[in-house]
C-alpha positions in Angstrom: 108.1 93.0 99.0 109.7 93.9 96.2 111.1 97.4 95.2 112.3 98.0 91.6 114.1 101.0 90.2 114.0 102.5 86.8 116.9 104.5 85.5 117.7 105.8 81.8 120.4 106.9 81.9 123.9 108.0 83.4 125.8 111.2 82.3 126.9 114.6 83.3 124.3 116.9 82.1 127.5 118.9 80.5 129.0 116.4 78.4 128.0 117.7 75.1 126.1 115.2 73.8 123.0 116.4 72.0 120.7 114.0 73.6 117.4 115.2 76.1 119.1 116.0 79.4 116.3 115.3 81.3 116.5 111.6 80.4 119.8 111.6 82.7 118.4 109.7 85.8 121.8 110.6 87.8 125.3 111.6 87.0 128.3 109.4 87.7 128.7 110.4 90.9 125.3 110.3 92.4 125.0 107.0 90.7 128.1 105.7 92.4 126.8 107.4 96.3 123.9 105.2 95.5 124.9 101.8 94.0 127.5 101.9 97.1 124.3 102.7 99.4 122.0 99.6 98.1 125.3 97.3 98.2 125.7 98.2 101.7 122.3 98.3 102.9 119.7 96.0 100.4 119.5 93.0 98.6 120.2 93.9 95.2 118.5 90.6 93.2 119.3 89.7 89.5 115.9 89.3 87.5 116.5 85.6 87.3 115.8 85.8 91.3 112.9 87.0 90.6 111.3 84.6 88.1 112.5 82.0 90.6 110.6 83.2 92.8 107.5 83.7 91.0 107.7 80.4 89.4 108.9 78.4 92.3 107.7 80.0 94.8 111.3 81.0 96.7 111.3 83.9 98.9 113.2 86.7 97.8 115.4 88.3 100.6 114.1 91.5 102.6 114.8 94.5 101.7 114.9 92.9 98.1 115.8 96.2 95.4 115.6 94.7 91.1 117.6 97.5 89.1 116.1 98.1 85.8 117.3 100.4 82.9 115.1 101.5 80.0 116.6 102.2 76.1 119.7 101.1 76.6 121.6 104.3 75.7 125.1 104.1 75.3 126.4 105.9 78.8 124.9 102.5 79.9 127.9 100.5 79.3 130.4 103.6 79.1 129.6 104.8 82.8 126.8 103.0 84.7 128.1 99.2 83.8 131.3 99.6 85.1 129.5 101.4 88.5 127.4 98.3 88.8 130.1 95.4 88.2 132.3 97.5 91.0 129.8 96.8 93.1 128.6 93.8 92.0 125.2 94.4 91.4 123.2 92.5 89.0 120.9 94.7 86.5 118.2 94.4 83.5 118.7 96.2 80.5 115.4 96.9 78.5 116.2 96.8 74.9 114.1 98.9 71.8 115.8 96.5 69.8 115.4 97.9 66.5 117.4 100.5 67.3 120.7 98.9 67.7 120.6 97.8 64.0 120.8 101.7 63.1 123.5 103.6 64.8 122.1 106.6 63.0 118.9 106.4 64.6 118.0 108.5 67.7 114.8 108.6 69.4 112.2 110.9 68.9 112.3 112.9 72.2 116.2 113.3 71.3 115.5 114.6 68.2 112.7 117.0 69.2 115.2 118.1 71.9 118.1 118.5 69.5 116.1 120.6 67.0 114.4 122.7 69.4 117.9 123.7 70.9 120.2 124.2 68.3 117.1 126.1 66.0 118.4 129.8 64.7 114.8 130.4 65.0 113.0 132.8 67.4 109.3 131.3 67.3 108.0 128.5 65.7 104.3 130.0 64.0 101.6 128.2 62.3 101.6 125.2 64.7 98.2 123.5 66.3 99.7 124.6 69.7 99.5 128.3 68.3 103.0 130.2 68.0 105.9 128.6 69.9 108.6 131.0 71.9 112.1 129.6 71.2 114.0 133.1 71.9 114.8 131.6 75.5 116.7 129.2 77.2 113.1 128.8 79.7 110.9 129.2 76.4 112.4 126.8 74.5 112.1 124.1 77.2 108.1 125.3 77.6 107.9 124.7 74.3 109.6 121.5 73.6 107.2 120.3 76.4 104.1 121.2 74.7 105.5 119.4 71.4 106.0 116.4 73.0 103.1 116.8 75.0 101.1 116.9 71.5 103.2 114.4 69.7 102.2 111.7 72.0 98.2 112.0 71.4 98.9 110.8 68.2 99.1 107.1 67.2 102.0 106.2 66.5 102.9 106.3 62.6 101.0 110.1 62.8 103.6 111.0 65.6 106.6 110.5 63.5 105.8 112.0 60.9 105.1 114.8 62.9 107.9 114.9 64.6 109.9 114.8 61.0 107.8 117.8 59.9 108.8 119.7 63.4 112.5 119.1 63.3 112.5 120.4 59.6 111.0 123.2 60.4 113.4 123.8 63.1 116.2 122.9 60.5 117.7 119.6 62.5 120.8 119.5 61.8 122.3 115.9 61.0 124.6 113.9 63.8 126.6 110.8 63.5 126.6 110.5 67.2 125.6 107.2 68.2 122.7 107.3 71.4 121.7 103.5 71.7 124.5 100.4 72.3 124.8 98.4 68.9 124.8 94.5 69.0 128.2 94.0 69.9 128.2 95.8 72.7 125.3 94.7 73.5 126.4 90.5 73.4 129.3 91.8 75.4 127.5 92.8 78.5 125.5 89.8 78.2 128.4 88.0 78.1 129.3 89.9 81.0 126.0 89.7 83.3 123.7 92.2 82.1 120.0 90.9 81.7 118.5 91.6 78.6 115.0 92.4 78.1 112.6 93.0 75.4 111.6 97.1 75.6 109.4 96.6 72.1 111.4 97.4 68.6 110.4 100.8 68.0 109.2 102.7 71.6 105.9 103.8 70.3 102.8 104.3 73.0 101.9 101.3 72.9 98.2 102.5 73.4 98.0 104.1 70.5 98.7 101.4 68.4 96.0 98.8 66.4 96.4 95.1 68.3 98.1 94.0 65.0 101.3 96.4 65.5 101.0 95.6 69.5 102.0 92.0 68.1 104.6 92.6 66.0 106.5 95.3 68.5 106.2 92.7 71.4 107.1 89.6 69.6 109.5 91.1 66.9 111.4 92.8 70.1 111.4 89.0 71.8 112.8 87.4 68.6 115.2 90.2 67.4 116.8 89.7 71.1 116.6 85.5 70.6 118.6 86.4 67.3 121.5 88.5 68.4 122.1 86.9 71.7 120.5 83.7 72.2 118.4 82.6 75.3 116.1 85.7 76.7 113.8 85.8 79.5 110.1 86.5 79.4 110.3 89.6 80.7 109.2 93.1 79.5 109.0 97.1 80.1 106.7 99.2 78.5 107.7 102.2 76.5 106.8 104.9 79.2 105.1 102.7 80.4 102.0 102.9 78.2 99.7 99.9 78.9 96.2 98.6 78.8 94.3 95.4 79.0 94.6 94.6 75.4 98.4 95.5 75.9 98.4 93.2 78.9 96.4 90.1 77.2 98.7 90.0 74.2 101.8 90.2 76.8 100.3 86.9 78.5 99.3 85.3 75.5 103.0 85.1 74.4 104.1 83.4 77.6 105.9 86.7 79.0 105.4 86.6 83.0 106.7 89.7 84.0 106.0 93.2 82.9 107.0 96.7 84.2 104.8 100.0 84.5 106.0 103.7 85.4 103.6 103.3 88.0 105.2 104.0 91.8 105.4 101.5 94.9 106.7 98.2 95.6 106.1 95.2 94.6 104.2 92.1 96.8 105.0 89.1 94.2 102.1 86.6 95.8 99.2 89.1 95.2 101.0 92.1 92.5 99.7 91.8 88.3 103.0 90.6 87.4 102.4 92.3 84.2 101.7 95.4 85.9 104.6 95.7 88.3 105.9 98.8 89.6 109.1 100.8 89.4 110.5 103.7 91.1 111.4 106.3 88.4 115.3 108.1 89.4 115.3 111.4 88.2 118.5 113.9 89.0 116.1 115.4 91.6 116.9 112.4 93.7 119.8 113.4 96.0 120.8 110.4 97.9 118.8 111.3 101.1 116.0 111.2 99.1 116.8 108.5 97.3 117.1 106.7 100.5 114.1 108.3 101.8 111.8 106.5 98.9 113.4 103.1 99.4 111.6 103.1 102.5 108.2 101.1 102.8 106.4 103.4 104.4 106.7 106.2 101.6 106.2 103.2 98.9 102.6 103.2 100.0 102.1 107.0 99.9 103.4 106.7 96.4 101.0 104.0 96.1 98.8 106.1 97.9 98.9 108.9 95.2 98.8 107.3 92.1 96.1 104.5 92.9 93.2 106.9 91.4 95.2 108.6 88.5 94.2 108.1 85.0 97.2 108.7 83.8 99.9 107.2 86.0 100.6 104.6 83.6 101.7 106.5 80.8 104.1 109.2 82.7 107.1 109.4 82.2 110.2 111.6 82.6 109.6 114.2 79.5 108.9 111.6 77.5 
């Protein structure tokens, strides 16, 4: 059996930065307790280990745990990277890869979040979702769910441009902070042992996109990573972890032959869809106790358990 774990990222929730906090999967020092806890008591396998074992047939060790990072923001090499190499713990980084091309680019949920919170307004009126609260610390969070609740039922061209009418309503307000790792740094953690992995070019849901656009986001991601740093594996991660069968199909038409969900429990490689594989999502609610709670097998299945009949498992995410 296989567990794998999904992390965003790594930060203190106070650093400043004006980026979603609740994409912050653990701060440093939760991060550390728990890298320390699966190098002492699990099998921490590169993704390489597990290809090998897919295509050859090895057996991976028990108590095998895959680490796995989505968006590659930049606290990934500032503070989780060096975490990981102390203990010496291989990891996959899942790259949007037309990101790091435009340092001034940030991702739509950032953006949202940024406007929302630094808005001199009160209430956002005329909206489909009715007037908006934003006089509140607690209101504005309600509301900057419901946005981005809404923004995501639309495909994905519609979304941006809502989400560019939003924030100038809100009067955004311009940053030249840099969110995602650019192609340098990038090479240099490859260089370093960091497994790349394509994470489509733009994030979109990819459900809500015609077959055509599924293509180009899957392939374009594959090549853009061949470009900037050579040999890649065929390996993939849905943007929050949107997938369906057409999704799937053009995935294994490509040759890619493994591909990770949102959706909870672990992993048996002989019988899984490996192009529906499942990750544990780490959210700063997970205090190590718990987090060494759900590494247990028993609790994989309730998770399992619980998500089995749910429409929407696959496309859950953490406030994204």
């Amino acid at each position: 059996m296989l567990r794998v774990l999904t992390y965003h990222r790594v930060a203190d929730p106070k650093d400043g930065l004006a980026l979603n906090p609740f994409l912050i999967s653990a701060t440093p020092a939760t991060f550390a307790r728990q890298m320390r806890y699966l190098a002492e008591h699990y099998h921490v396998v590169a993704m390489e280990d597990v290809l090998r074992a897919v295509e050859q047939g090895v057996h991976l060790p028990s108590r095998s745990i895959l680490l796995t990072f989505d968006d590659a923001y930049c606290d990934f090499g500032e503070i989780a990277w060096p975490i990981l190499k102390r203990y010496r713990l291989p990891v996959t980084l899942f790259v949007p890869t037309a990101y790091p091309e435009h340092p001034d680019w940030a991702f739509w949920w950032d953006r949202l979040y940024r406007a929302v919170a630094y808005t001199s307004l009160t209430e956002l009126h005329d909206t489909p979702l009715e007037t908006l609260p934003l006089d509140t610390a607690s209101h504005r969070q309600d509301s900057l769910r419901k946005m981005q609740d809404y923004v995501k039922t639309f495909p994905h061209q519609e979304a941006m441009v809502l989400v560019d009418e939003i924030c100038a309503r809100l009067g955004e307000k311009q940053t030249d902070q840099m969110s995602v790792l650019n192609w340098d740094q990038l090479r240099q953690l490859a260089k370093e042992g960091v497994t790349l992995g394509a994470h489509t070019r733009t994030h979109p849901i990819m459900t809500q996109l015609p077959s055509a656009q599924i293509y180009e986001e899957i392939v374009g991601a594959q090549q853009d990573l061949k470009r900037e740093v050579g040999n890649v594996l065929p390996i993939f991660s849905y943007p929050s972890g949107s997938h369906d069968d057409v999704v799937v199909s053009i995935l294994k038409k490509e040759g890619f032959l493994l591909a990770f969900t949102t959706l909870d429990g672990q992993n048996d490689l002989n019988s899984a869809d490996l192009l529906r594989l499942r990750r544990t999502n780490i959210s700063r609610r997970t205090s190590l106790p718990i987090f060494r709670l759900r590494l247990l097998r028993c609790v994989s299945y309730l998770d399992m358990w619980r998500h089995r009949n749910e429409p929407s498992a696959g496309h859950r995410t953490l406030l994204r």
